[in-house]
N, C-alpha and C positions, 0 to 999 in steps of 0.2 A: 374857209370852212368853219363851222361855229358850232358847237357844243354835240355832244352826242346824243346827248338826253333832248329831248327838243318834242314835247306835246304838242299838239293838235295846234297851227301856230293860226291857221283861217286866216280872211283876209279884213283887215280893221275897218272903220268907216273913213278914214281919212286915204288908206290906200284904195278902197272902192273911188273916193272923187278923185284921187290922181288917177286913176287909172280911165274914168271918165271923162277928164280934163285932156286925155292923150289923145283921146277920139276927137273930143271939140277941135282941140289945136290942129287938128288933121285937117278938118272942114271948115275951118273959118271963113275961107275962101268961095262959101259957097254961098255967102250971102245970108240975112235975118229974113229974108222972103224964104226960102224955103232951107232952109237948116235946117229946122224941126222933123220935117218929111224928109228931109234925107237922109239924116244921120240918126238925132234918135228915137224918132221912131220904131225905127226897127230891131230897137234894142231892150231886153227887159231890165230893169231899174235897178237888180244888184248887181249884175254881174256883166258880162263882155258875150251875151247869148242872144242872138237873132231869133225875133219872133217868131210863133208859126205863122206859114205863108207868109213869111216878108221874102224879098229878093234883094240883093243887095246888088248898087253900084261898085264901081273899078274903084273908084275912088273911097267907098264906105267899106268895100272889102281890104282897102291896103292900111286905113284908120285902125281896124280890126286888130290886123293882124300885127302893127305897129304898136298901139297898145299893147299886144300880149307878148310882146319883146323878140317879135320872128320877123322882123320888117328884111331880114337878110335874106330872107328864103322868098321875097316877092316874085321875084322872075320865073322862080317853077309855076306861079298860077295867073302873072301877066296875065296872059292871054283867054285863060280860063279860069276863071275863079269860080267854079260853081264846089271845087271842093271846099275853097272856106267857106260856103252857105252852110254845106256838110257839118264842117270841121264845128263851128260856129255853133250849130242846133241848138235848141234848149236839152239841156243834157238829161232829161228824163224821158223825152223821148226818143233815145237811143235803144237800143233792142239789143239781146244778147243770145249772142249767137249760141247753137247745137253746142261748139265745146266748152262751152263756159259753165254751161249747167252742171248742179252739184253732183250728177250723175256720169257724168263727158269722165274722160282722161283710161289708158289703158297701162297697169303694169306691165313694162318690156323689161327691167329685172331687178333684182334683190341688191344685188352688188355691182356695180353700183346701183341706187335707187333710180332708176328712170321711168318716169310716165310721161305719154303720148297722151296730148288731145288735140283732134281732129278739127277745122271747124272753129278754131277760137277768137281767131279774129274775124272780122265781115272785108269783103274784097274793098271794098269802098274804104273801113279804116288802114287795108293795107295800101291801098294808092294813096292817101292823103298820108303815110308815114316816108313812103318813098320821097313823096314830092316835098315834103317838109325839111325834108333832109340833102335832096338831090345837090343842090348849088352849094351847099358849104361841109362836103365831105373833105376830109383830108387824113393822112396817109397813119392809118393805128402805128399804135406803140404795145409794147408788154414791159412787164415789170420785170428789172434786174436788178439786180443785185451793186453797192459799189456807188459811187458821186450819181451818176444816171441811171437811178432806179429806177425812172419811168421813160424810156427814150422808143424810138424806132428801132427795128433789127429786123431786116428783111428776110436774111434767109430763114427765120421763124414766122415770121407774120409779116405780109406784102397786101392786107387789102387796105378798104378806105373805110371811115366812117366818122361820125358826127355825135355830139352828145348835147343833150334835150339842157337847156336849162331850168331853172327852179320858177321862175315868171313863166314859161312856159309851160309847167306841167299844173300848175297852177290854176293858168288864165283859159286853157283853151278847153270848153266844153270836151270834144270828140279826144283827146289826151285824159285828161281826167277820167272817162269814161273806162277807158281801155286798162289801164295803169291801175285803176280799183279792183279791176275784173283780174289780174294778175295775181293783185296782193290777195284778194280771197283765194286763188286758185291756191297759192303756195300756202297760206295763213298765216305770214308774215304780217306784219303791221304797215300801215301804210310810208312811216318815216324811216324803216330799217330795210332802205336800195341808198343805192348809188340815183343817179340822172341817169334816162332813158339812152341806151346807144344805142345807133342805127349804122348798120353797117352793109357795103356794097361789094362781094367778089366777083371779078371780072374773070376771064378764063386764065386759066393756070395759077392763078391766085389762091390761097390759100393759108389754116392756121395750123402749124406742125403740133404734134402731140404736147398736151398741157394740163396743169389743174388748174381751176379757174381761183382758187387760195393760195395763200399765201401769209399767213402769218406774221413769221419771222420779218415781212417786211411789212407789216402794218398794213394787209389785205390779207381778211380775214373774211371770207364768203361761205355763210351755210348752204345756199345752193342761188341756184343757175336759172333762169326761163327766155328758153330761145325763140321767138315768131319767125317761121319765115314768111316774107314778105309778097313773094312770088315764085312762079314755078320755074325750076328751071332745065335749063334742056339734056343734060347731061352733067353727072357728080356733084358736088358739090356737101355729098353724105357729110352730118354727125354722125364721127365714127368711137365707141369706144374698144377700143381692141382686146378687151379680156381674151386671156387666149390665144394672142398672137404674139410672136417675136421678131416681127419685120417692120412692125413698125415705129420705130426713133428715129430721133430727130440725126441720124448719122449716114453715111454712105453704106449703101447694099447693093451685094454684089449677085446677080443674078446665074447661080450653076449650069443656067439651060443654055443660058445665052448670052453670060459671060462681060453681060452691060450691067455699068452701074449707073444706082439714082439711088437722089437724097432725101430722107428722110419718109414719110407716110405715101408717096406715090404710088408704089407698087403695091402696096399694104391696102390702100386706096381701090385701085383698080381692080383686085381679084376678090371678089364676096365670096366667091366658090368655097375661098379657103378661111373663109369664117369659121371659127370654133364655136360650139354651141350654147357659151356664156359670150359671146362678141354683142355687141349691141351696136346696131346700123340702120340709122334713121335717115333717108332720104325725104329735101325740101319736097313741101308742098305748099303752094298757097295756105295762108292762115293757121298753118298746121304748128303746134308749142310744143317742146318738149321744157320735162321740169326734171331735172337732178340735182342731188346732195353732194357737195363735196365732204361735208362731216358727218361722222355719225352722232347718233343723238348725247354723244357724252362729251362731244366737241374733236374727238380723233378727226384728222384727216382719212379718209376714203382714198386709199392712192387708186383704188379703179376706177376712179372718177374720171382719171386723165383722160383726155380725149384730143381728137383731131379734126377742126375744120379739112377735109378732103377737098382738093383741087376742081376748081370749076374745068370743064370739059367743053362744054359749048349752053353761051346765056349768060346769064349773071343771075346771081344770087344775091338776095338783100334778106336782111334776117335784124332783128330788133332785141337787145337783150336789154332784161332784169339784171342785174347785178343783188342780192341780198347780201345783208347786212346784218350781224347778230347784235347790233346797237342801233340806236336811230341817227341817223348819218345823212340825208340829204336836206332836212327840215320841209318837206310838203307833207303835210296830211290835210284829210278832208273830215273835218268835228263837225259837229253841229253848228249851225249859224255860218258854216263856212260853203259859199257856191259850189262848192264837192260834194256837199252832204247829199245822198240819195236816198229816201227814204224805202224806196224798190229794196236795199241791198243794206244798209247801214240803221243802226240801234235796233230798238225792239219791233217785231214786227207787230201788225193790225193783229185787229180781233180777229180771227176767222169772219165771221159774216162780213167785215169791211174789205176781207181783201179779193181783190182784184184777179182775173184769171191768173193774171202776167207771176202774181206771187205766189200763186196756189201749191207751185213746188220750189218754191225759192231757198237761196240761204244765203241768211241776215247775219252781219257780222255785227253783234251785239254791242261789244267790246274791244276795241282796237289792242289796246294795251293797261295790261295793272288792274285784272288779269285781261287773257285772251278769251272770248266767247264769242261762240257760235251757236245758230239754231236752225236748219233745216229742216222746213216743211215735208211729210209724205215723206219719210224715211224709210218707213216699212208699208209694204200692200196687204189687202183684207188677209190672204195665204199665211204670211210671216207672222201678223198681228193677232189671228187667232190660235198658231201653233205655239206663241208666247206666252198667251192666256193659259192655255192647257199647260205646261209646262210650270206655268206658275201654279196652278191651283193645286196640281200634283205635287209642291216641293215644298209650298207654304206654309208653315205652321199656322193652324186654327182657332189661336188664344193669344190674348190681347189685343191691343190694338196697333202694334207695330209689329209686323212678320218680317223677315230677313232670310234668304239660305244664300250659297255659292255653290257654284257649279266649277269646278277645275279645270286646267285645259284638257285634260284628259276627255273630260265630258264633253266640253265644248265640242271637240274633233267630233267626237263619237257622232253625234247628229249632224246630218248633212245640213237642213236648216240652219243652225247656229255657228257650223262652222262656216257656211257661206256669207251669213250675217255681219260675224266677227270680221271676215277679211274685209266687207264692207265698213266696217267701223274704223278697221286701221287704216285702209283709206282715208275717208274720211280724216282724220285725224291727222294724216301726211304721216302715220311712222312706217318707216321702210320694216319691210318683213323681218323678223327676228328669232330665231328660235329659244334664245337665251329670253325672252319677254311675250308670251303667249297669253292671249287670253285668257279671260278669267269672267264668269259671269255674274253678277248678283243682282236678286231678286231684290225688291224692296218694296215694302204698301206701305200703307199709311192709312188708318182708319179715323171717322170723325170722333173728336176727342185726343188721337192721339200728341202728345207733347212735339213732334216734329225732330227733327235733329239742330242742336246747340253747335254754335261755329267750330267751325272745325275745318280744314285743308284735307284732301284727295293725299295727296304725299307726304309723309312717310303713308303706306295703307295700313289701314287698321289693323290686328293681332289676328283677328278671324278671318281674314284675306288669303288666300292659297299664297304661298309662296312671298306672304309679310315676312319680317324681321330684317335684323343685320341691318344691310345698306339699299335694301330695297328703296324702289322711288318708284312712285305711279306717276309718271310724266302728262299724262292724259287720261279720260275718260267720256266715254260717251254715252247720256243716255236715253234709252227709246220710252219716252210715253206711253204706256199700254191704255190708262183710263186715267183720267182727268178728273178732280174733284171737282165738285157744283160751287165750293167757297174757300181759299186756304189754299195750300201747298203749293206757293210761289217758291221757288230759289231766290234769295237776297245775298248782296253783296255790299255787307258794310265798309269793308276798305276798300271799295272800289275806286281807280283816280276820279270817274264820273259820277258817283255818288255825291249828296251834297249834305246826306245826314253826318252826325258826330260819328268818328270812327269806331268809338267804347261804342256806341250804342248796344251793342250784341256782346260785351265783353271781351274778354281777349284768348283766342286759343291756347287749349289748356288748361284756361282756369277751374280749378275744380269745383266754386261753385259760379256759374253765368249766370248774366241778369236774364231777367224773364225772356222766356221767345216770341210771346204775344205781343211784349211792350218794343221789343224789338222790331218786329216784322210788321210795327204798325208808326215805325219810324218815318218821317218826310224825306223827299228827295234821294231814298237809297234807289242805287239799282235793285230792279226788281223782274224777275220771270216767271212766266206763266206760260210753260207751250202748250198743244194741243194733241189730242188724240192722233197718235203713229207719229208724232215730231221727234226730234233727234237735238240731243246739245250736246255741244263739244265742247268740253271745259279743259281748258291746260292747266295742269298742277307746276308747271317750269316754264321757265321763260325758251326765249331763241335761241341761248346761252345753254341752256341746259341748267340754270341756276334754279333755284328752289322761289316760285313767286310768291312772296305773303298775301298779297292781295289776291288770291286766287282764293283764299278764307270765304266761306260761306255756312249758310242756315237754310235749313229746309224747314217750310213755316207749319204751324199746325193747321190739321184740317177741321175745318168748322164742319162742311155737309159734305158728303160722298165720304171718295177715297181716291187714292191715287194710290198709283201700280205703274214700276220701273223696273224694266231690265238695264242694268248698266254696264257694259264692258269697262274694263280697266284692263290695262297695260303695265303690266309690271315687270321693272328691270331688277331681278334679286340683287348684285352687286354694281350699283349704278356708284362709278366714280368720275368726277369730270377732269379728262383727260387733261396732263400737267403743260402740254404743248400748243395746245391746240383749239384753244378758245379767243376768243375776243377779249376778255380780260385778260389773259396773261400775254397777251400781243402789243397791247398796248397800256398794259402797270405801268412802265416806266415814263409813260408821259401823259396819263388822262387821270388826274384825281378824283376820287370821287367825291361830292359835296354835297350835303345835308343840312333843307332849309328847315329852320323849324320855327313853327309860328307860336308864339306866344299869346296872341290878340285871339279875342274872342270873335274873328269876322276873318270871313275869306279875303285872301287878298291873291294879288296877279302877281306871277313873274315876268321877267323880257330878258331876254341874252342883246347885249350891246354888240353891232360888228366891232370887230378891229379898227375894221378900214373907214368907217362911218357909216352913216345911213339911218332907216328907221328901224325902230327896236323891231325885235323878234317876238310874238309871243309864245311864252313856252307853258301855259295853262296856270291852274288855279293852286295854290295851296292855299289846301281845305283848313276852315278855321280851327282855330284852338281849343285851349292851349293846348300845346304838347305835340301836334302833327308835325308829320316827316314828309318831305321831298325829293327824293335823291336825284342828281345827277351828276353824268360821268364825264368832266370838260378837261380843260385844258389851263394849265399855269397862267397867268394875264389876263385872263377872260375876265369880260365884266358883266353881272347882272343888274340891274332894278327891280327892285319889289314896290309896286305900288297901291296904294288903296283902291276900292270901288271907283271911286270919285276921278282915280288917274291923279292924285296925289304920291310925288316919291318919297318913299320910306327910309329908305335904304340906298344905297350902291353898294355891290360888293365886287369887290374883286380878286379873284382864286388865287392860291398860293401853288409851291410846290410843293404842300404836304402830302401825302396819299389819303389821306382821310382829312377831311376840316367838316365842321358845322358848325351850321353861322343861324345864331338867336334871333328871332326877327319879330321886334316891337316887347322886347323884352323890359323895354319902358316905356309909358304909357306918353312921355316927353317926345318919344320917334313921330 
């Protein structure tokens, strides 16, 4: 396992030719008369993706899948391989399904947080998940407590299942595909899962009542995203029992009939006596559900517990997410890396350029540091012009910057806005809350006016309903009403993908900042511009619940027009992060943290070294100097490289057991 912090790692050019090399050594055998036509041909030149209309042989389909580290799983597609043509696709033309759109997913309840989406995956990625998995299943385990904290224990958990490796989620077009489609859904980042598990219940099989966290033991899970895989013929419910007291994991004694059974069967079997907070999700093809085990201040959720229900007749397969409130399995898909999809990841097209397929799309801007999103067509003409009215009626009419808020009080009061709002907290993934209610603010911007100077969403400003004390705006959302003709981009100078100076916009708080113009006319910052009825999701906290600095931004001035924003915020009056129940305090005692800071006036690369050997990792760029920060959260022993542009080393570092260390890097110009 290797460092927790771990950016966008893609795939290098020297692992793009090994991995090309894997292919060739496959076909050697096939002779220099037609190798070319057989093998790569049909393959496009970055990555492991069959052309459109190519067909692939038995032999250039086992090449394939060989390279992408699953040669174990040949025998499910022997005989048919037309799903690796599938699996294989060029992965933008992939299509996404009814529940994947920013629109799919059904609140089923508050406590715990559960939403259903119908439709998420397509039958085809559920048959290539089954078969990918079918031949090398073997018998789960749960975590205990004690020497075998990770073992088998049947009478808790009796099914089977398999987990995805990293070259795998990696290499295979139709994986990559699906696995982004998740992390948007949850708005987790792409590196903060576990590897895909695929898991198969046979009849009577079954997973007794559980939280899927655990802390204390160094499994620490903000939530959960289960696929089922296929239909099955009877049982097999996600069951969470709010409400009920039959079902534990003990012996129960039946008063009617005097028989006893163990554990969630009977509990299982009668829906009848479902209480009216129970939550009882039966598989369907394709069908995900997403829950919280924490809540947003890192508490465990103990009604998260739940119970995989006993298969009855069929089998059940089912595919889970694991999240992660750190970056823990090191795959993401950045730019330049065969993952990247322009559909769904960075900034989107100009309106005139995009394409139907994006017309109501949502782009994850920003994976991490901070988190951003933007969803196209957020609001329809109905909503967008009741906005307008609402604005023009609450706006003050002098100068060139107008502001009001609306309370939640307000918000309620209008059926529009409060339907709005619970759109927004969607959006946003926070589970309903009565202690953090909306709250609405107007905001224009007229030509001329100065723009807003950097500044962070959290703490909320003085004039915010329900600021002060310990307040934290964790999120906010917001809708576009009108669009300025020149000006009023969002910039994010500390962004990790930014590649202007961090000061460029000065530093929040300073009382006096450098210009905004000279600012917002910086190179290489991230930079947003949505469009009329578009929606952004900006997080003011991380997964953690921790406070993100780089979530800091500037609203630029407006040259011609104006721009007009309704924005909800979510504010939690006394937001504390729970003393148990986080990712960092589960694992202080053995993840240091470590802060690189670059002294050089030039960006330079990090890499995490395996332990065990192999090729470095990369874990992204620290932005040039002097003075930038890095942080990551690893381990005693670990070793990095910092190397220049060039792929000159700079450095080796190797982490101590301090809880804090930083390490100066090119602090002489001798390095």
């Amino acid at each position: 396992r290797g460092p927790v912090e771990m950016p966008a790692p893609g795939w290098s050019p020297l692992r793009r030719l090994l991995l090309r090399l894997a292919v060739l050594s496959i076909a050697t055998s096939w002779g220099p008369a037609d190798f070319g036509s057989r093998c790569c041909g049909t393959l496009s030149a970055d990555a492991l993706e069959v052309k459109a209309g190519a067909s692939l042989t038995k032999d250039e389909a086992f090449a394939l899948l060989k390279a992408a580290g699953g040669e174990k799983a040949w025998s499910a597609f022997e005989e048919d391989h037309s799903l690796l043509e599938f699996a294989f696709s060029d992965q933008a033309t992939f299509p996404t399904p009814s529940g994947g759109l920013p629109s799919a997913g059904k609140v089923m309840s508050q406590s715990p947080y559960v939403t259903v989406f119908d439709d998420f995956l397509t039958e085809k990625e559920c048959d290539f998940l089954r078969s990918f998995a079918r031949t090398r299943l073997a018998p789960a385990m749960v975590v205990q407590s004690g020497d075998n904290w990770y073992d088998t224990q049947t009478q808790t958990r009796n099914n089977e299942q398999h987990w995805l490796t990293q070259q795998e989620e990696k290499s295979v077009p139709a994986l990559r595909h699906l696995l982004k489609r998740m992390h948007r859904a949850s708005r987790v980042p792409d590196e903060h899962a576990e590897a895909l598990q695929i898991g198969r219940y046979n009849v009577s099989t079954k997973y007794e009542g559980h939280l899927d966290t655990d802390p204390p033991n160094r499994v620490a899970r903000p939530m959960t995203l289960i696929v089922y895989l296929a239909d099955v013929g009877s049982g097999g419910d996600t069951l969470f029992p709010v409400g009920r007291d039959d079902c534990t994991a003990v012996w129960h004694e039946d008063k009617e009939s005097n028989q006893r059974t163990y554990g969630a069967a009977t509990c299982c079997a009668t829906p009848e006596k479902d209480a009216p907070e129970t939550v009882r999700v039966s598989p369907k093809l394709g069908r995900a559900v997403l829950f919280f085990s924490h809540r947003p201040d890192g508490s465990v959720d103990q009604q998260s517990k739940h119970i995989g229900c006993p298969v009855v007749a069929g089998e059940k397969w089912i595919a889970q997410r694991w999240f992660r409130f750190e970056p823990y399995n090191r795959v993401a898909y950045g730019i330049g890396t065969p993952g990247f999809d322009a559909r769904f990841d960075g900034l989107p097209p100009a309106p005139a350029l995009q394409t139907d397929s994006s017309s109501e799309g949502l782009w994850k801007v920003s994976d991490i540091g901070p988190r951003v999103f933007l969803q196209r067509s957020f609001v329809d003409d109905f909503v967008h012009s009741h906005l307008l009215r609402l604005a023009e009626a609450t706006l003050a009419s002098s100068g060139t910057v107008d502001e009001s808020w609306l309370d939640p009080e307000a918000v309620v009061a209008d059926d529009t806005l409060r339907s709005l709002a619970e759109r927004a907290r969607q959006f946003a993934r926070l589970p309903p809350h009565s202690e953090a209610p909306a709250v609405l603010r107007l905001r224009r911007l007229r030509a001329g006016s100065g723009g807003e100077h950097l500044h962070r969403d959290s703490p909320p400003p003085p004039s915010a309903p329900g600021a002060g004390g310990q307040a934290a705006q964790l999120a906010s959302v917001l809708v576009y009403l009108r669009v300025p003709a020149d000006g009023g981009h969002v910039a994010f100078p500390e962004a990790l993908q930014s590649k202007s100076n961090p000061l460029a916009c000065g530093r929040v708080g300073d009382d006096a900042q450098d210009d905004l113009a000279a600012c917002c006319a910086s190179e290489g910052m991230l930079k947003l511009r949505p469009s009329r009825g578009d929606a952004v999701l900006l997080y003011s906290h991380d997964v953690e619940g921790k406070l993100d600095e780089r979530s800091s931004h500037v609203v630029c001035p407006v040259s011609a027009g104006e721009s007009l924003v309704a924005e909800f915020s979510f504010i939690f009056p006394n937001f504390v992060l729970a003393s148990g129940g986080t990712a960092a305090k589960a694992a202080s005692a053995s993840q240091p943290l470590v802060e690189f800071e670059n002294m050089r006036r030039e960006a330079l690369q990090l890499f995490w070294v395996p332990p065990a050997g192999g090729e470095e990792a990369a874990m992204g760029e620290l932005p040039a100097g002097p003075h930038s920060v890095r942080p990551f959260t690893s381990f005693a022993g670990h070793v990095f490289h910092v190397r220049d542009a060039d792929g000159n080393l700079l450095q080796e570092v190797k982490v101590g057991a301090e809880p804090h260390q930083r390490v100066q890097v090119g602090a002489s110009e001798e390095l």
